[in-house]
N, C-alpha and C positions, 0 to 999 in steps of 0.2 A: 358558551357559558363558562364562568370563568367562577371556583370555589377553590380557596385552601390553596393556591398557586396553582392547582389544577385546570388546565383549561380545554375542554372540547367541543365538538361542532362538527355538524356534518355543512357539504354544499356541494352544487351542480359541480360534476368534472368538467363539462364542454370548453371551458377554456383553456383547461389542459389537456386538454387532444383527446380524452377518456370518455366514455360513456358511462350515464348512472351518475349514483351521488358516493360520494368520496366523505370516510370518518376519516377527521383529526382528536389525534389527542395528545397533549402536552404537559410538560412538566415546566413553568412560570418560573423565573429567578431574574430577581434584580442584582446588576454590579452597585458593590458601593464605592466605587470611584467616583472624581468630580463630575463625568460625565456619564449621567446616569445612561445607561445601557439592559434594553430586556433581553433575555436569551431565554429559548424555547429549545427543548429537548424531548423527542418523543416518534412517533411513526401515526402515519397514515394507513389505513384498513381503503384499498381501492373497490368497484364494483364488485369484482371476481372474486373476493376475497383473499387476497393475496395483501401482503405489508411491506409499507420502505419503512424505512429510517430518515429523519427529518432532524436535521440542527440548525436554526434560525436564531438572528437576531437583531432585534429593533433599534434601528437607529436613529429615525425621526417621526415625528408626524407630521402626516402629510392630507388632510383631507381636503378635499376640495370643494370649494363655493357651494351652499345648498344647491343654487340653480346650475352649478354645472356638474349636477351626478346625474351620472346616467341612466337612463330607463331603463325602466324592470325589462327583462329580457322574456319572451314568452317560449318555456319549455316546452308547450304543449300537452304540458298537462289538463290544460281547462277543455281541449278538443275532444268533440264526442267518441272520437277513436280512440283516445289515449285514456278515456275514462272507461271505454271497453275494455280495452286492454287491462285497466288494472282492478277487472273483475274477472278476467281469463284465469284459469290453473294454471301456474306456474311448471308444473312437472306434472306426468302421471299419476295416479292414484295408485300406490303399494300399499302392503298390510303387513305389519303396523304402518299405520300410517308416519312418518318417520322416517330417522336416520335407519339405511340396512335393511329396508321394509322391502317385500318380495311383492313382484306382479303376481304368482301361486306356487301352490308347495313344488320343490327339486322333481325333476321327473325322474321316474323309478325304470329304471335297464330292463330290460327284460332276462339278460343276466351281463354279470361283470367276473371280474379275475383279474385276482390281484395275486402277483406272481413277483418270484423269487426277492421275496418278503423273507425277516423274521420275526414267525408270528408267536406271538405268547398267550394260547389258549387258555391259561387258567381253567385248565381240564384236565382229563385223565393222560392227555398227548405232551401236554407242558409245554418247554419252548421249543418251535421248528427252524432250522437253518433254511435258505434258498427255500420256501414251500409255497404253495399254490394254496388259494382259498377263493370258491368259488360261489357268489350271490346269483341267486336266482327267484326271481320274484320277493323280493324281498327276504327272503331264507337263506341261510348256510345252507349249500347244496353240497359241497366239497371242501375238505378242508387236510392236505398232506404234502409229500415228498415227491410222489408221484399221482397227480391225478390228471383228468379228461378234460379240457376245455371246452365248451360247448360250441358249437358253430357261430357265427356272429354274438360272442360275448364281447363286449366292452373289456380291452385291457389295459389294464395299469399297471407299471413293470415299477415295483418298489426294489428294488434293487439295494442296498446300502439302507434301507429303512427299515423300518418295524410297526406291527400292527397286533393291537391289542383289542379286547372289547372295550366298549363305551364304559367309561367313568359312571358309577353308581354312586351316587351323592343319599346316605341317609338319611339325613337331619338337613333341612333347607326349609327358608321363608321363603326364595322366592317367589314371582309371579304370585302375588298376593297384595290384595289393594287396600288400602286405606287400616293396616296395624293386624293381628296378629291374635288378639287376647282381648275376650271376652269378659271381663273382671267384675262383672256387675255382683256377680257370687262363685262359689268356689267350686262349684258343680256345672259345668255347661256340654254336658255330653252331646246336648241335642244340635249345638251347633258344626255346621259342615265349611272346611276352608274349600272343596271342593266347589260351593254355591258364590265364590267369589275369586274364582283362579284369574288370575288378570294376563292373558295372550301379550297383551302389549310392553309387557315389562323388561327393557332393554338387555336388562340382565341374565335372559334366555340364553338370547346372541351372543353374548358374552363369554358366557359358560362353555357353548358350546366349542368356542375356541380354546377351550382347552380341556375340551373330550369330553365333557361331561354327556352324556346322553340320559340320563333316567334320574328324578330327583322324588325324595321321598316330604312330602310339603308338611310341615307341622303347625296345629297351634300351638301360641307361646307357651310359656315356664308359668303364668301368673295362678295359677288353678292349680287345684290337688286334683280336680280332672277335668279335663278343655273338652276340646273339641274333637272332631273326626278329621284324620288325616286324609291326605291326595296324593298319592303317586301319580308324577304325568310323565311323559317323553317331551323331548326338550324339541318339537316340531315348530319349528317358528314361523310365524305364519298363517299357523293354523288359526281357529276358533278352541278356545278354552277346553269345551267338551272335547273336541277334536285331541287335544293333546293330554285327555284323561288314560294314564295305562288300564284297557278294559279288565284284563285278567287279575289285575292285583287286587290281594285279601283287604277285605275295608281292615281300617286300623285308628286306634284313637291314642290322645297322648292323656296320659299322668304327667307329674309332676312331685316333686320331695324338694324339702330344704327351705333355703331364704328368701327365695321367688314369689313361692306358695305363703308359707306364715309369716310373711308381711313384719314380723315382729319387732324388727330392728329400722326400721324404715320412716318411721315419724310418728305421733300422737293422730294424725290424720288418716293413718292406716292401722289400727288399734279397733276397728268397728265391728270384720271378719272374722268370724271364725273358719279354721281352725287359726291359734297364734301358737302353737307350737309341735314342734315333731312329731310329740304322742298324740296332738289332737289330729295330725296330718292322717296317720296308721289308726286311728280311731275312724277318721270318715270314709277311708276307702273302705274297712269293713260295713260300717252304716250301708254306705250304700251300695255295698256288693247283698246285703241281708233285703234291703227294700227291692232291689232288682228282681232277687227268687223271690217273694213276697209278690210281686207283682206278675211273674212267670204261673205263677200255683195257681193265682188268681184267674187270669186268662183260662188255664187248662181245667180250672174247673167249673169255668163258665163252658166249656165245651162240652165238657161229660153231663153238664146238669143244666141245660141254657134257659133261665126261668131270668123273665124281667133284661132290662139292658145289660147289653156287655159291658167286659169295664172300658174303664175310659182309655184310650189308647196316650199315651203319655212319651216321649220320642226321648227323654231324656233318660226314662228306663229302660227305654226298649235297645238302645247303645248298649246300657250295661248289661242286660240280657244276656246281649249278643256276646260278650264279654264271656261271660257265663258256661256259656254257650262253647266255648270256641269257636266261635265264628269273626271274634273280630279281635285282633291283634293288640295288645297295650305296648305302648312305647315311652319308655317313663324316662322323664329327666333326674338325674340321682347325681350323686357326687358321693355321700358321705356311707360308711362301713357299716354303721349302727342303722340308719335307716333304710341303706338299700335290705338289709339281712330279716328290718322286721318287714317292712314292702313284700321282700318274697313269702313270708312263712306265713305274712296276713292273706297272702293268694292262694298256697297251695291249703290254706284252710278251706276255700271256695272252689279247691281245683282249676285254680288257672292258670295255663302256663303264658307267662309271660314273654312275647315277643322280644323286643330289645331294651337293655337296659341302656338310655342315651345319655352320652357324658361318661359317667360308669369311673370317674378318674381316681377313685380309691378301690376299683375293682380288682387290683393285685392285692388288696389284703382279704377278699373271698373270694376268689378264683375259685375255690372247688365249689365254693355252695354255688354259683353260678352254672358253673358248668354239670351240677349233678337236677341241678331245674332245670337246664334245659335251653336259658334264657341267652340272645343275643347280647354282645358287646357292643356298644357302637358309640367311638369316645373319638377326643381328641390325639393328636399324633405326641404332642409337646406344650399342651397350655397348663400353666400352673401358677398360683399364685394373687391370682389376678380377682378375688375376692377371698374372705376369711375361710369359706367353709372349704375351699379348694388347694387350702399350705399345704396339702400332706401327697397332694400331686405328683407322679414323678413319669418322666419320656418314657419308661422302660413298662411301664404302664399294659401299654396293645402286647409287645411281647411275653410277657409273663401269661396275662390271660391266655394267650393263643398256644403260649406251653402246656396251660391246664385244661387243655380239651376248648376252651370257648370258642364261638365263632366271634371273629371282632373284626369291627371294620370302621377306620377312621372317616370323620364325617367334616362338613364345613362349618353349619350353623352361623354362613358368613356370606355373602355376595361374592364377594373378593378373592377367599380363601378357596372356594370353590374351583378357581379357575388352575387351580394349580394343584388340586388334590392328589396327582400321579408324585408330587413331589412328600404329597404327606406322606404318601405308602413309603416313599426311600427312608421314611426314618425309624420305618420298623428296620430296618435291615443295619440302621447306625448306633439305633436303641436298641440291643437284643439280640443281633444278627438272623434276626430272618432273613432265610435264605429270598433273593429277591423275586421267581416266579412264585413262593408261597406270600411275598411281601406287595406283590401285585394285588393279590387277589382280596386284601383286604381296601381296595375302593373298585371292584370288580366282582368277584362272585360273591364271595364272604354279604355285600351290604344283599345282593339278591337272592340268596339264602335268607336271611333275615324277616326282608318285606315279603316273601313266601311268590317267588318270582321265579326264580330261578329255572324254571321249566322254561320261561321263555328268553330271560336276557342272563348275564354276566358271565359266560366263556364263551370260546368262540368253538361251538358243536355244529355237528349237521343235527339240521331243523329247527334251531334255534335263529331268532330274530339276527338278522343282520345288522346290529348295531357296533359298531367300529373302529377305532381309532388310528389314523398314519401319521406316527409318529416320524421325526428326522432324526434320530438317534434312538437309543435303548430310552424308556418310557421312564424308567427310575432315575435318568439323570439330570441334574438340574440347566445342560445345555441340550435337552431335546425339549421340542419345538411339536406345538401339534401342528400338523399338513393340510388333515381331513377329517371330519367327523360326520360319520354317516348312522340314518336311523333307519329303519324295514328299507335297505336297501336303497336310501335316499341320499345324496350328498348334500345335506343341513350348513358346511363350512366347510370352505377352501381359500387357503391363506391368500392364492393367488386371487381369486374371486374378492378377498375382502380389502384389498388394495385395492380393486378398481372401487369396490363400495364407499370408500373413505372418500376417492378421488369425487363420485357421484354425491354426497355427504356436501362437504365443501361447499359444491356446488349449489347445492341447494340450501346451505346455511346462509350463501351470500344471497342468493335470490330472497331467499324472504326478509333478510334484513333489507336487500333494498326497496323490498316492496312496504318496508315499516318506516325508512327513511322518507318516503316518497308520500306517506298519507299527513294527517292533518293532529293528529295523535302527541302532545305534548310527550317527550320524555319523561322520566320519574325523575326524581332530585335525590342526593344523597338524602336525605332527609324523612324520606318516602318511606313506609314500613314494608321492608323485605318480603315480608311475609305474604303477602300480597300479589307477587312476582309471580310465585309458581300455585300452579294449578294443582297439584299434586302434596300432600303431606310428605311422601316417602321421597318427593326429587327435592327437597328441603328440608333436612332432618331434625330443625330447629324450630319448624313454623309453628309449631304449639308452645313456643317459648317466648317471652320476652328477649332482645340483644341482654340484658343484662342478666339472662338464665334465671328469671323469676318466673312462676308461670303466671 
C-alpha cells in the first residue's frame, strides 16, 4: 500500500530463509535528476518481532511477461492442519489476560528475612542500619538489630539497600472502567466505584513497580457529592473483589470549586444547580439536613411501626452514614474561603471530616484544619495550572505538617503515581522535613487518613507485610524499586520483569503474525481511530472528534 510517499506491506519470509510473514514499511522519495531514481528508507518488523534497517533503491522496471509469472506458491495455509493450527492458543492463558498477566497470585513463604537491610519503619523505631525484618505468614513477625531467624525462612540478604513500607497512594482513579463521574446531578452518593474496580488495568502493574501497594480509588471532582470510594491492594491478578482492602472505613468523596459549579465552563453547563460557591455550602447543608430527616424518620418507624416502613433510599443512607461517623468524606478543595466554610457547614452536623484532598491553599488555615481534626492529602509541587489554584505554593505539605495536620502527598495521576517516593523528597526540599518524617507522608501519614493504619503503613510487628526493596535510600531520585511485596507476597521483581517484557514481545509478535496471517483487510489512514480501541480510557480521545469537537 502505498499513501503520502508512505509505503507498507506485509509478505511470506520463506524466500528469505525466515519463517512467518515479515512488515515493511517505508518512507517513498523520488530523485529529481535526469534519471529518475526511487529510494526507499525505512525497516522491516521480522516474525519474532525484532527490526532491521532497509535502504533501497529502484533502478528499473522490470516485470515479466503475464504468462511467465510464476505460480502462487501454496503456504499451506488452505491444509486442514494449518487451518487447525490457526484456531490453537498461541501461549497459555494468564490473568489479566495480557501483557505481565500471572498463571496465579505470587506464593506466600511460609516465612522470609530480609537481612542486613536499612529499613525505615516510619514507626516509633525509625530508620535501622544492617537490621533484620522478618515475614511470617503474611505478618511482620520481627523487625530489629538483633532478631531470631526462623528455621527454614526464605532469605534475602539486602545488604547496600533499603526497605520501607508499601507506597500509600490517597487519591487515585485507577483500575476503574469506563470514566469516573457520575454527572447526571450533583448528588450521587448512592453510587459505588467499588461495583466497577477493573482487575485488568495495566496500570496496577505499573504502580506496583514503583512501590505503590495500597491506593485509595475516588469518584471524580464533578459533584458537590459523588460517589463511594474503594480502597484496594494492588494484587494483580487477582479478581476485583479479591483486591478490595476488607478492613478499610467505607468513604465517600465531596467536592468544592470549578469542577462542581460548572459556572465558567459554557452556556451548556449553565442547567445545574448549584452554579456557585455559596450554592456549593448551601447543598452540602440541604442534604446533610434531609439525611437526619430521613435517619428520625427510620427510628421512628421503629419505636411506633404502624403502616409501611419508609422507603429505603441508598443515596441517604450514604449520608447517614456521614452523619453517623461511620463513613469517611474526602473532599476535593483548593480554595481558603471555601475549604473554611465546607468545614464550619460540618461541624454544624458534627462531622468530622476525613481528608481534605488537594487542600493546596491549606497553609493559609493550617490551624482551622488541624483544630478539626481533618486530613491533608495534597499535591507535592502543582500550581498554577488552573485559575482557582494561582495562590499555590511547594512549601504547602510542610507548613501544614508544622501546624499539627497529618498530610500526605497524593497522585490523582497514573503516571505520577509510580514515583510518589520521589514526591515525599520534596517535602524535605520545600520545608525541610526531615526525610524519615518526609517518608511517611506517602507511607503512614496517607494510612492514618483512610483509617488503616492498624494494618498497613510502617513497618511493625503484626502489621501486613506490605514492602518495598529499594536500591538506594527511598527519597533519592537514583533509587530504583527492586521489590514490592503484599501479605507477604512478592507482586514485583525487576529481575522477574525483564523476563516479562522479554515474554511480552513474544507474544506481541505471535499475535500480530497471527493477524497478518488471516483474511482481515487492514484499516487505512483514513479509518476513524476511534474505532481501534476497545476501551475509552486506552484512547483518551475516543469521545472526541480528531478535530477536538465533540
Amino acid at each position: 500500500m502505498l499513501e503520502a510517499s508512505q509505503f507498507s506491506g506485509h509478505f511470506q519470509a520463506g524466500p528469505l530463509g525466515w519463517q512467518g510473514i515479515v512488515q515493511l514499511s517505508a518512507t517513498v522519495s523520488s530523485s529529481e535528476s535526469s534519471t529518475p531514481e526511487t529510494a526507499w528508507l525505512g525497516f522491516v518488523v521480522w516474525s519474532d518481532g525484532s527490526k532491521s534497517t532497509i535502504r533501497a533503491k529502484r533502478t528499473a522496471v522490470d516485470r515479466p511477461p503475464a504468462d511467465e509469472k510464476a505460480a502462487p506458491t501454496d503456504d499451506g495455509a488452505s491444509k486442514p492442519d494449518s487451518a487447525e493450527a490457526a484456531k490453537s492458543a498461541l501461549f497459555a492463558v494468564h490473568y489479566p489476560l495480557g501483557a505481565f498477566g500471572v498463571a496465579g497470585p505470587p506464593e506466600q513463604p511460609k516465612a522470609v528475612a530480609f537481612q542486613h537491610a536499612t529499613i525505615w519503619t516510619s514507626g516509633p523505631a525509625g530508620v535501622l542500619n544492617d537490621a533484620t525484618l522478618v515475614v511470617a505468614e503474611g505478618k511482620i513477625a520481627a523487625v530489629g538489630l538483633d532478631v531470631t531467624v526462623p528455621d527454614g525462612a526464605v532469605i534475602i540478604d539486602l545488604a547496600g539497600k533499603h526497605l520501607t513500607p508499601g507506597i500509600i497512594d490517597c487519591h487515585s482513579h485507577v483500575a476503574t472502567d469506563g470514566g469516573i463521574n457520575e454527572q447526571a446531578q450533583t448528588i450521587t452518593a448512592e453510587v459505588r466505584i467499588g461495583d466497577f474496580i477493573d482487575q485488568n488495568d495495566i496500570q496496577i502493574y505499573r504502580q506496583l513497580a514503583g512501590g505503590v501497594t495500597t491506593s485509595n480509588i475516588l469518584h471524580g471532582s464533578a459533584n458537590t457529592i459523588g460517589g463511594q470510594n474503594q480502597v484496594i491492594k494492588l494484587r494483580w491478578g487477582a479478581l476485583a473483589d479479591a483486591m478490595k482492602f476488607a478492613d478499610a472505613p467505607p468513604g465517600i468523596k465531596f467536592a468544592l470549586g470549578e469542577n462542581v459549579k460548572q459556572s465558567n465552563w459554557g452556556d451548556q453547563f449553565k442547567t445545574r444547580y448549584p452554579q456557585t460557591r455559596m450554592g456549593v455550602e448551601q447543598l452540602v447543608r440541604d442534604a446533610f439536613r434531609a439525611a437526619r430527616d430521613y435517619r428520625r424518620r427510620q427510628q421512628q418507624w421503629k419505636e411506633q411501626p404502624a403502616g409501611l416502613p419508609p422507603r429505603v433510599d441508598l443515596e441517604l443512607e450514604a449520608l447517614a452514614e456521614v452523619l453517623e461517623g461511620k463513613r469517611l468524606v474526602h473532599c476535593h478543595s483548593y480554595r481558603q474561603d471555601e475549604v473554611l466554610a465546607f468545614l464550619r457547614a460540618c461541624e454544624e452536623f458534627g462531622v468530622k471530616v476525613g481528608t481534605l484532598q488537594h487542600i493546596l491553599e491549606g497553609y493559609k488555615l493550617a490551624d482551622v484544619i488541624a483544630r478539626h481534626g481533618a486530613g491533608a492529602s495534597s499535591f507535592s509541587d502543582w500550581w498554577a495550572f488552573k485559575f482557582e489554584v494561582y495562590d499555590a505554593i511547594a512549601y504547602n505539605g510542610a507548613l501544614m505538617h508544622q501546624a499539627g495536620v497529618v498530610v500526605s502527598f497524593n497522585s490523582d495521576d497514573p503516571e505520577l503515581a509510580r514515583r510518589l517516593n520521589l514526591e515525599a523528597a520534596k517535602a524535605v526540599r520545600y520545608g525541610n522535613v526531615p526525610p524519615p518524617e518526609s517518608l511517611k507522608f506517602v507511607t503512614l501519614n496517607p494510612a492514618r487518613q483512610l483509617g488503616i493504619d492498624r494494618w498497613v503503613g510502617s513497618l511493625e510487628v503484626g502489621k501486613d507485610a506490605d514492602l518495598v526493596v529499594w536500591s538506594g535510600p527511598p527519597l533519592s531520585s537514583y533509587a530504583r524499586c527492586e521489590q514490592t511485596w503484599i501479605d507477604g507476597r512478592r507482586y514485583f521483581d525487576r529481575d522477574d520483569d525483564a523476563a516479562r517484557r522479554v515474554e511480552a514481545d513474544r507474544m506481541r509478535a505471535a499475535l500480530i503474525q497471527r493477524v497478518l496471517a488471516s483474511d482481515e483487510e487492514p484499516a487505512g489512514l483514513d479509518d476513524d481511530r476511534r474505532e481501534l480501541y476497545p476501551r475509552e480510557d486506552v484512547f483518551c480521545e475516543h469521545s472526541r472528534d480528531h478535530d477536538g469537537e465533540e
